[in-house]
Structure formats: structure tokens, C-alpha cells
N, C-alpha and C positions, 0 to 999 in steps of 0.2 A: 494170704497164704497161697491162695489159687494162681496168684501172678506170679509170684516166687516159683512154684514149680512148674509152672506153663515157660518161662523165661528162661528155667535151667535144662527145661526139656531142649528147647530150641538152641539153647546153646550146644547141647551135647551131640545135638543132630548134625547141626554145622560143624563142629568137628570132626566125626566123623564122615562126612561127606568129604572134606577137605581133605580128608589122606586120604582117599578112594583112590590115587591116581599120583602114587606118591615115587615112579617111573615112567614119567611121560615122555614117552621117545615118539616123533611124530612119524617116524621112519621103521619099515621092518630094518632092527636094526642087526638082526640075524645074519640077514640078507648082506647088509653093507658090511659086516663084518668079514665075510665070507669072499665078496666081490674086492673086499683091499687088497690090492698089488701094487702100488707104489708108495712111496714117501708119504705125496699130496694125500693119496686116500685116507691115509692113518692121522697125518696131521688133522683131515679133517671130523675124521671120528673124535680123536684128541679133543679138539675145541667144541663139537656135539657134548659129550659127556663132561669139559671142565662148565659148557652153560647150563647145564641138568644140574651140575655137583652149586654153582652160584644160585640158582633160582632153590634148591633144598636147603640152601645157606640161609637164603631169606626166610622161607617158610618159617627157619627154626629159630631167628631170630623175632619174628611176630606171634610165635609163640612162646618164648622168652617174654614178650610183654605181655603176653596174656596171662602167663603165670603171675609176672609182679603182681599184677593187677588182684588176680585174685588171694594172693599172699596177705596184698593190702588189703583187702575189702572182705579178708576171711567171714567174719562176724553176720555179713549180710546174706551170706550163701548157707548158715547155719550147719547141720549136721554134712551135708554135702560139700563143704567146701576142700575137706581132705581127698576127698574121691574126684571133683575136679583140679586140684593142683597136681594129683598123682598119674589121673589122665593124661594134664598136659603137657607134664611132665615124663611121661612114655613118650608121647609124639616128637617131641623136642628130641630125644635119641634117637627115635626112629630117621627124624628125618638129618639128622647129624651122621649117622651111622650111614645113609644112603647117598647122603654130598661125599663120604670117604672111600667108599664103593666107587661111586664116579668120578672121581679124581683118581683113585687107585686104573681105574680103567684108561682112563686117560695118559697115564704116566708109561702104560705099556704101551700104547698106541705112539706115544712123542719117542720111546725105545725104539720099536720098528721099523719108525721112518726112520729114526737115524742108523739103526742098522742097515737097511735098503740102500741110503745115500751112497 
């Protein structure tokens, strides 16, 4: 029983760890937003925020299998296994919700340059 809850604690931790940082722009991206004045600047925000919105794409699909996973293997997680499928299943919107934020972002940035052009 002591591994079972050592095991789900470590799980729970890892998860939360792993959306700690669930906007990684490695850039003040304030700054670059601010400093766009041509096409090129926006297109290149553009393709910034469509690789943010693809890398939150994967997140939420490796948490997609983490859910099957625990979908399947309910029984083994006991009374906790509704509170981890419901957890992972927040993150899984969370990080869907923040790939449509940045592609939404992006989609105004691909606008501007071609307004500019």
C-alpha cells in the first residue's frame, strides 16, 4: 500500500511540475511584439507562436496517453484513479486551450504582415 501511494504521490508531483511552464517563450516576447514593423518581424512571431501552439499540441497529446493509460489500469490506482483521470484531464484542456491561444496569435501576426506587404 506504501508504494501505491509513494508512486501516485510522484506521479502527481510530475505532473504538476510539467505545466509549470505551460508558456515558454524563450524571448521578452512583449518586447518583440512591440519592436514588429515589417512583414518579416510578424511572420517571424507568426512561426514563434505556431512552434509554442505545436510543442502544447504534443504535451496534450502525451497526456492523452496518459489518461488511456489510467482509464485502463483504473483498478490499480484504487479510490484515486477518478481524481487522476480528472487531473489529467484538466491539463489536456489546459494545454489544448493554450496551443489555440497560440495559433490564434499567430493567425494575427500572418494578418499584419500581409497588411504591411
Amino acid at each position: 500500500m506504501k508504494i501505491w501511494t509513494n508512486f501516485l504521490v510522484l506521479i502527481v508531483v510530475g505532473l504538476l511540475t510539467s505545466c509549470a511552464h505551460m508558456y515558454p517563450h524563450p524571448m521578452d516576447m512583449t518586447q518583440a511584439i512591440q519592436n514588429a514593423k515589417t512583414a518579416a518581424d510578424h511572420e517571424a512571431l507568426a512561426r514563434h507562436y505556431e512552434g509554442v501552439a505545436k510543442d502544447l499540441q504534443s504535451k496534450a497529446q502525451e497526456y492523452k496517453k496518459m489518461l488511456e493509460k489510467y482509464e485502463i489500469n483504473a483498478p490499480y490506482y484504487g479510490r484515486r484513479a477518478q481524481d487522476l483521470q480528472e487531473h489529467t484531464g484538466a491539463l489536456i484542456r489546459l494545454y489544448e486551450q493554450a496551443a489555440k491561444a497560440n495559433m490564434d496569435m499567430a493567425d494575427s501576426h500572418r494578418k499584419m504582415a500581409v497588411e504591411i506587404k
